[in-house]
C-alpha positions in Angstrom: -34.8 21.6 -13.7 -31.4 20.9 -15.2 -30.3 17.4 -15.8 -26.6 17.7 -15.3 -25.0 19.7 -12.4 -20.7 18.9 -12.5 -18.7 19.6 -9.3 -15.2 20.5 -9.5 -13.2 18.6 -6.5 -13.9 16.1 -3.9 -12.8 18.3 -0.8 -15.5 18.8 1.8 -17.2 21.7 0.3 -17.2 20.0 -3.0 -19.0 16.5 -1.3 -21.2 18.3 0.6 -22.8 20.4 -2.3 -23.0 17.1 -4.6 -24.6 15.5 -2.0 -27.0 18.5 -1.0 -28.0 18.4 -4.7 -28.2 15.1 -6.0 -30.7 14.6 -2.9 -33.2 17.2 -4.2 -33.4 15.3 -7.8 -30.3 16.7 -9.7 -28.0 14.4 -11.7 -25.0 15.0 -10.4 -21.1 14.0 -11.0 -18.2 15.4 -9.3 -14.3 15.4 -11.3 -11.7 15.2 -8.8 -8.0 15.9 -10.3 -6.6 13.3 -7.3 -6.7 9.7 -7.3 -8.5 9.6 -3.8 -11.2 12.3 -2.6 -11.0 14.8 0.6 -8.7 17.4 -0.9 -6.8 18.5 2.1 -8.0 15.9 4.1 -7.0 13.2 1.8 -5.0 9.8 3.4 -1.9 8.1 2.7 -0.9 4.5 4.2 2.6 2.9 3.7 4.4 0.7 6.3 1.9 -0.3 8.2 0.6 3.6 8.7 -1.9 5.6 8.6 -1.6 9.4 7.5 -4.0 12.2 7.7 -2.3 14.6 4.9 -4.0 17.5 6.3 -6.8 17.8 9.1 -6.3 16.9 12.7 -8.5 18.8 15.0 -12.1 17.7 15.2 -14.3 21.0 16.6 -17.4 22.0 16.5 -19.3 18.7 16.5 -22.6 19.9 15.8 -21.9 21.1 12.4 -21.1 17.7 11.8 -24.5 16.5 13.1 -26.3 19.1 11.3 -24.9 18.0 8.5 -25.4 14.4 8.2 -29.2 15.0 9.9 -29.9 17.1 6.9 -30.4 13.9 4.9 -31.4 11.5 7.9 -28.2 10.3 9.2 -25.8 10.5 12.0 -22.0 10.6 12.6 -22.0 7.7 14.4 -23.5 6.0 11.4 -20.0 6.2 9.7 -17.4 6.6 12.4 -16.6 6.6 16.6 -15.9 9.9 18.0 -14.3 10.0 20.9 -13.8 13.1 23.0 -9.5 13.9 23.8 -9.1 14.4 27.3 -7.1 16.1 27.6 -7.9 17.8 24.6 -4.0 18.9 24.0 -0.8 19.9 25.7 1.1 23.3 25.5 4.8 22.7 25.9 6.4 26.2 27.2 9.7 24.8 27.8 11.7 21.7 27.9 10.7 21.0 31.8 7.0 23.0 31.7 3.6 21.9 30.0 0.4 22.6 30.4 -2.4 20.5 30.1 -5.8 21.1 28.5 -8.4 18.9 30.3 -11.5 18.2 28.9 -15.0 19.8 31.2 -15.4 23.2 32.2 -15.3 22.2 35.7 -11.9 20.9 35.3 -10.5 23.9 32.8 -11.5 26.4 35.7 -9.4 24.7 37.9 -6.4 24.4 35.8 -7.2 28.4 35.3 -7.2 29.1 39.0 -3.9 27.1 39.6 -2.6 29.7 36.9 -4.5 33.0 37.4 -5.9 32.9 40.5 -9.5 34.5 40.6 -9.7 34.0 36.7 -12.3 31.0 37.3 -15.4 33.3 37.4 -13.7 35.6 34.9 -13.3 32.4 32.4 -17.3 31.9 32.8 -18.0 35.7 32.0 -15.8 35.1 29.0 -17.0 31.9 28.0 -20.6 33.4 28.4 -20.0 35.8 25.8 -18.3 33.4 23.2 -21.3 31.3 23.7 -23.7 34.4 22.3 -21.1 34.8 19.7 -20.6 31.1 18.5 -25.1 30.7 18.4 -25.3 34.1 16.2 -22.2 33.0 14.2 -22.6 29.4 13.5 -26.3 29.5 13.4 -26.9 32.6 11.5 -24.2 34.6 9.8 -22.1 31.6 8.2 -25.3 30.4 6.3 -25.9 33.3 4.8 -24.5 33.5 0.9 -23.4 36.9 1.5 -24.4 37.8 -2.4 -26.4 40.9 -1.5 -26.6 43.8 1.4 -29.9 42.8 2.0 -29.4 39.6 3.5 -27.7 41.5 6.6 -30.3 44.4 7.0 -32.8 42.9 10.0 -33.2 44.5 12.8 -32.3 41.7 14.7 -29.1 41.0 12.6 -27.7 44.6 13.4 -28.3 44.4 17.1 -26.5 41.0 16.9 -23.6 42.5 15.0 -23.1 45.2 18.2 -23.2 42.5 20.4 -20.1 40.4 18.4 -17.4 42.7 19.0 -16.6 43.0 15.3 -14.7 46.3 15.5 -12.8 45.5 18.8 -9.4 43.3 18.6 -9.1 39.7 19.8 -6.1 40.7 22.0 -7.6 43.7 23.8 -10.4 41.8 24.4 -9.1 38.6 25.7 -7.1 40.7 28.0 -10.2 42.4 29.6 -10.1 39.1 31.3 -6.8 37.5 31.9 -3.4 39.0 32.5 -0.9 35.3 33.5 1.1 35.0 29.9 0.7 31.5 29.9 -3.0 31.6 30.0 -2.9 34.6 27.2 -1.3 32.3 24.5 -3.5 29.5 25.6 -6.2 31.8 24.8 -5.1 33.0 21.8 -3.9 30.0 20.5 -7.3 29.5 18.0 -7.1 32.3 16.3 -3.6 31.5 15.0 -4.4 30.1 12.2 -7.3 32.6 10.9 -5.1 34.9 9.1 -4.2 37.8 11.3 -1.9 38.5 14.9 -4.9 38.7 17.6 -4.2 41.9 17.7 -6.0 41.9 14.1 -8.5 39.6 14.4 -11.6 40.9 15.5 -13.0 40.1 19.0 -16.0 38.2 17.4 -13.5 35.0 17.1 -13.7 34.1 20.4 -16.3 31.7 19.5 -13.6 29.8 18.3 -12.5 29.2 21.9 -16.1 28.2 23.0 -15.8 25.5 20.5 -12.7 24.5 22.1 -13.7 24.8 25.5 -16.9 23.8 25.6 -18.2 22.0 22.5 -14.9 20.3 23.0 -12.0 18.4 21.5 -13.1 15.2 19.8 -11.1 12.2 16.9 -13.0 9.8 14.5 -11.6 6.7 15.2 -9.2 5.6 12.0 -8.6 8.9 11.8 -10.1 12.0 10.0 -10.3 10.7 7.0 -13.2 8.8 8.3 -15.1 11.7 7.8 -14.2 12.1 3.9 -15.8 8.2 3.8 -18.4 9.1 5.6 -19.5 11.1 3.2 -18.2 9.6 -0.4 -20.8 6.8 1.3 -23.4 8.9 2.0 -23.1 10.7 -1.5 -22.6 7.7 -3.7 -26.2 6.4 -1.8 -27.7 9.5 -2.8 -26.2 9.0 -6.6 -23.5 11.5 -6.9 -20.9 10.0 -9.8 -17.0 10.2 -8.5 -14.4 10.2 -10.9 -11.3 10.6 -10.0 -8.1 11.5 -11.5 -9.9 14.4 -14.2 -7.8 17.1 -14.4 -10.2 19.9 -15.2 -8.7 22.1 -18.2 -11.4 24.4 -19.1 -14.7 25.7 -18.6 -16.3 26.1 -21.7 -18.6 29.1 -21.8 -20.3 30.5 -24.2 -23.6 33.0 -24.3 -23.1 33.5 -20.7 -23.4 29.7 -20.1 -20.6 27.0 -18.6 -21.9 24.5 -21.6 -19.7 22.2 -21.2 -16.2 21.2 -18.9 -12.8 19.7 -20.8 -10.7 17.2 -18.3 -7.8 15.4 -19.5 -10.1 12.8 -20.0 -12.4 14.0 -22.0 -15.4 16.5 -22.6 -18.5 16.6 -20.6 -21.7 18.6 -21.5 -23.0 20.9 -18.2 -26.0 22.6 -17.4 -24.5 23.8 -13.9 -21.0 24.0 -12.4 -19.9 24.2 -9.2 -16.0 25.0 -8.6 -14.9 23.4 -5.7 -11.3 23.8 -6.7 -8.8 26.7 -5.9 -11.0 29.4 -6.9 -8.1 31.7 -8.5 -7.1 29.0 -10.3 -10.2 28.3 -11.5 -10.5 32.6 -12.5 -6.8 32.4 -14.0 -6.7 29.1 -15.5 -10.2 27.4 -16.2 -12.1 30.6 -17.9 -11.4 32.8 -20.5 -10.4 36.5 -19.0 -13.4 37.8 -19.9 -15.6 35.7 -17.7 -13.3 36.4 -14.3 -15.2 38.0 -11.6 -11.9 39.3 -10.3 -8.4 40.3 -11.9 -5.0 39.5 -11.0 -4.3 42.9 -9.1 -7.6 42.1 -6.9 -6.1 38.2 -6.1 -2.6 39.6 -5.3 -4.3 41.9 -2.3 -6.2 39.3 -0.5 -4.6 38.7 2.7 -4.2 34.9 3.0 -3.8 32.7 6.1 -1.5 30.7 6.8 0.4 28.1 4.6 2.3 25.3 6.2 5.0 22.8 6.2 4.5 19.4 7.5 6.2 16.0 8.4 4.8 12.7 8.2 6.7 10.5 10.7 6.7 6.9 11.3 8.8 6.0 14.6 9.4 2.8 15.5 8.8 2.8 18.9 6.3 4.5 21.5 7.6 8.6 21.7 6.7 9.6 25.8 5.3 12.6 27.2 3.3 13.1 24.0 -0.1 14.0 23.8 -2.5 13.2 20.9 -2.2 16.8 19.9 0.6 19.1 21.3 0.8 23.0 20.7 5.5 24.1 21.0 4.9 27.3 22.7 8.4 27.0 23.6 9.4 30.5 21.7 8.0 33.8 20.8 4.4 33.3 19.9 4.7 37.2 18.4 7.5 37.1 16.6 6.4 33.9 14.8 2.6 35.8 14.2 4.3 38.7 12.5 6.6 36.8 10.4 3.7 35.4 9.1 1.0 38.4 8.7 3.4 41.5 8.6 6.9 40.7 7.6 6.2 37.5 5.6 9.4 35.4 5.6 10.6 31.6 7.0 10.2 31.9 10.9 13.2 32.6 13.5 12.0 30.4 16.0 9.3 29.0 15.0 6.3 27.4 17.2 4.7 24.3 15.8 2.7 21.6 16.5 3.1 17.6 17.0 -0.2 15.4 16.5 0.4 11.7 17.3 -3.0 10.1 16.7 -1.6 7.0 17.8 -1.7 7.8 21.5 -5.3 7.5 20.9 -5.8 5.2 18.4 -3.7 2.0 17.8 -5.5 1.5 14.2 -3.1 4.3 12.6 0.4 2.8 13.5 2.0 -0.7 13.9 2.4 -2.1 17.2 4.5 -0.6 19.3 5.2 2.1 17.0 4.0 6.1 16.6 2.8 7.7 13.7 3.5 11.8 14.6 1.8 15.0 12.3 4.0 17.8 12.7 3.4 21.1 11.2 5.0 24.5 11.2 2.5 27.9 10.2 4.6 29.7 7.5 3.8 32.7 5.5 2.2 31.8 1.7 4.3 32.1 -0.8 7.8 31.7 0.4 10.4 29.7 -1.4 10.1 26.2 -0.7 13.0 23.9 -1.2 14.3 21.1 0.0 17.6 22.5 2.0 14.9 25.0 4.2 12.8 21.6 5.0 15.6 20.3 6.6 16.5 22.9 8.2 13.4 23.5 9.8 12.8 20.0 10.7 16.2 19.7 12.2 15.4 22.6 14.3 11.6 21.0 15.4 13.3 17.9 16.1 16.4 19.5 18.3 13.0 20.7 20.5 10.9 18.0 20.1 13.6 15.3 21.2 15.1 17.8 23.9 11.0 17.9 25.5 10.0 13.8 25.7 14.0 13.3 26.6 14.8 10.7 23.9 16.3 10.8 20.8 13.9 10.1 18.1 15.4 10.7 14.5 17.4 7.7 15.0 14.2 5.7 15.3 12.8 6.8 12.1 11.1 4.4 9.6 9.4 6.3 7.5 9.4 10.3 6.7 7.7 13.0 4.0 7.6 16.7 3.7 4.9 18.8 2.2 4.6 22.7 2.4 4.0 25.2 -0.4 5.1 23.6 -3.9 3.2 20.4 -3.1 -0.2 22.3 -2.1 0.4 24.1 -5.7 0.8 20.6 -6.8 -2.0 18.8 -5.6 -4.4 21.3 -5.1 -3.4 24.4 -7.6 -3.3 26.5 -4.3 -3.0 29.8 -4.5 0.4 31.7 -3.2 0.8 27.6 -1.7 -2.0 28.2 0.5 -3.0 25.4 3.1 -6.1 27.2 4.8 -7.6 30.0 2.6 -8.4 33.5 3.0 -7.5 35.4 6.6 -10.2 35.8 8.4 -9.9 39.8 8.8 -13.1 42.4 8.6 -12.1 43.1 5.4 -12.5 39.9 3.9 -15.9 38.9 5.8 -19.4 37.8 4.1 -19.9 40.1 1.5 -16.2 41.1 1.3 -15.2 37.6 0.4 -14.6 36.4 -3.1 -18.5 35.7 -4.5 -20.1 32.1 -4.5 -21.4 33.2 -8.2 -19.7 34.3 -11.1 -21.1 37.6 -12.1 -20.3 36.8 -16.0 -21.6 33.2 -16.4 -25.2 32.7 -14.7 -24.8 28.9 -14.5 -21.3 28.8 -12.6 -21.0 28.5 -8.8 -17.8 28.3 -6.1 -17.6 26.6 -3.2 -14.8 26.1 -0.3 -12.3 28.2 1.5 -11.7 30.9 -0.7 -15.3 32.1 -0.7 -18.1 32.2 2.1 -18.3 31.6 4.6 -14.7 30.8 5.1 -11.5 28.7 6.0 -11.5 25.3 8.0 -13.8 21.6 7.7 -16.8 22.7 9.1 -17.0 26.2 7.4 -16.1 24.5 4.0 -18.9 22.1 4.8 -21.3 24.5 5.6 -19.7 26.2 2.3 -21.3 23.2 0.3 -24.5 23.2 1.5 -25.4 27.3 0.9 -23.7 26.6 -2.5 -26.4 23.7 -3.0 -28.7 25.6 -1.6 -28.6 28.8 -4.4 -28.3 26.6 -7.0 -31.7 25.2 -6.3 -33.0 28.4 -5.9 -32.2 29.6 -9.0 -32.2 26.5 -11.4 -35.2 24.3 -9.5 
């Protein structure tokens, strides 16, 4: 059993596979390059409030309890959840929103009063997102996707016909709804998985059962109550965090990671676990030789989404805001394809306002709001200063024009951060904010490999490898990383 296991970054997947491992015996230490852990989901505070850099949406709850009941604990050992009700707003137009209430009871009314007759058609379709969400959360995500095998049950191929993997998103959520408005509501999840819904396979509309059903749900404080929860829970089981240790190399030799240079100093290995960018770690961390993929294979992988964001402090309340709020006030398709197929900054782009302060009075000073806002860009564009304020200008012309008061003027505080600061902070590939797109072609075993193929003692973990993009894939990232380290070095 190795002494020494060394994980590379504090994000989610990173924490959850230190913790996994240092509770089945191993020594373990993890080096985070920041000066504060989460990765994405890392926290800023500065007059008088409280920032979520990256995270806002709190789905699929029961990952979260799977999670923390793995080593005897509960959410609601660490932080209140609350469920959003409603769990956001779409805003079609200065004078017309929508609502999203929280209960299917409720949601098929709202569906009625839009499609009338889609009630029953919502339950057939929630029904089958159900099936989808219990075979794909429960089954395929855990799976480390390292060998053909692992899918070859009988039981696994009948699910697979049953998942719709070969039949577009759009084409299928039309099967049951026609009224636009509903259509974009629909669709709406799948924006941010890396393809137009006409190129996302069907099987993601388990991503609107987690919405609809499992619900829409906010840690009290904010989400960075869930990075505490578990920098708690892995410092109790004895996981070392240092932070600011810039990794510089893996040193490899014999087919080994023997030992890991920081800027700090040098620290002898017997397994390591990258929980940082993993190109970087291919391009920048290891010699050529020990890459499992070259530069031509990185520049192919179609990427979701990057983003550019605003941090606002206003110094007064901001109405007709809910705690999140989806601008559906332009051409959802035009935005999609200059993001996946004609990658450039957007026309008119949609966006999205979270003001976490409508919910919680913790995150802003009295009587003040603390608004998120974030626009869904291609990766890899040009990122300068002039375009940010362009594009807030443009956000803000919409966003003032919607609640019906001016709110630039009431600005006490303001940041930016979109492609060359997620290079920065995080060595993100092309500026990436959410990982690889979710498209067939870069599924389980089509995805970059949790093991290098070249150095039998080095692991990845997080977005860029199984099973995929978002918190409760890269925790669920952590824990088959964990687990496959055991197997092979218990």
């Amino acid at each position: 059993m190795p002494q020494r296991i060394f994980v590379i970054g504090a994000g989610f997947a990173g924490l959850a596979a230190a913790t996994s491992l240092a509770d089945k015996g191993y020594d373990v230490t993890i080096l985070e390059k920041n000066s504060t852990p989460g990765g994405r989901a890392r926290v800023f505070q500065t007059h008088g409030f409280t920032f979520d850099m990256g995270p806002s949406w709190y789905w699929m709850p029961d990952v979260f309890e799977t999670y923390f009941a793995r080593f005897g604990k509960k959410p609601s050992d660490y932080y209140k959840l609350v469920r959003l009700d409603p769990s956001y707003s779409v805003v079609f137009g200065p004078d017309e929103a929508v609502d999203l209430p929280a209960g299917l009871e409720n949601l098929e009314t709202l569906f009625e009063q839009l499609e009338p007759g889609s009630a029953p058609r919502l339950r057939a379709f929630l029904k089958q997102a159900s099936y989808k969400y219990d075979v794909g959360m429960n089954n395929f995500v855990w799976k480390p996707s390292r060998s053909i095998g692992e899918f070859l049950s009988l039981k696994l191929l009948y699910d697979v016909t049953r998942l719709d993997v070969f039949q577009s998103f759009a084409s299928h959520v039309r099967k049951f709804f026609k009224n636009p408005r509903l259509l974009e509501i629909v669709e709406f999840p799948v924006l941010f998985l890396g393809a137009t819904p006409g190129n996302t396979p069907a099987m993601y509309s388990l991503m609107n059962y987690a919405e609809m059903v499992l619900g829409t749900w906010y840690p009290m404080g904010g989400m960075h109550e869930i990075v505490k929860a578990m920098v708690s829970l892995a410092e109790e089981k004895g996981v070392k965090l240092l932070l600011n240790q810039t990794v510089q190399k893996i040193d490899i030799a014999k087919g080994r990671a023997q030992s890991i240079t920081t800027d700090q100093g040098i620290f002898e290995t017997d397994v390591v676990i990258a929980g940082a960018d993993y190109n970087h770690v291919e391009t920048n961390l290891v010699d050529a030789v020990y890459r499992n993929y070259d530069d031509n294979y990185w520049q192919k992988r179609v990427m979701a989404p990057s983003s550019l964001l605003f941090y606002l402090g206003v110094n007064k309340r901001v109405p007709r805001l809910q705690h999140h709020n989806l601008f559906f006030d332009e051409d959802f398709s035009l935005h999609a394809q200059e993001i996946y197929e004609t990658p450039r900054w957007p026309t008119r782009p949609l966006f999205y306002v979270s003001a976490p302060s409508k919910t919680d009075p913790s995150v802003a000073p009295e009587g003040c709001e603390n608004l998120f806002l974030l626009i869904p860009v291609a990766p890899d564009l040009t990122d300068d200063d002039a375009t940010r304020e362009r594009y807030f200008d443009i956000v803000m012309t919409r966003l003032e024009a919607y609640v019906g008061e001016e709110i630039r003027s009431s600005l006490i505080y303001k940041r930016s951060y979109a492609h060359r600061d997620f290079k920065s902070d995080y060595n993100a590939f092309r500026g990436n904010a959410y990982g690889l797109a979710n498209t067939l072609k870069q599924t389980a075993l089509l995805k970059p490999s949790l093991k290098n193929k070249k150095v039998n003692n080095l692991f990845y973990t997080g977005q860029l490898t199984v099973p995929g993009p978002g918190v409760p894939p890269s925790l669920i990232s952590g824990l088959v990383v964990a687990d496959e380290v055991a197997k092979e070095f218990f």
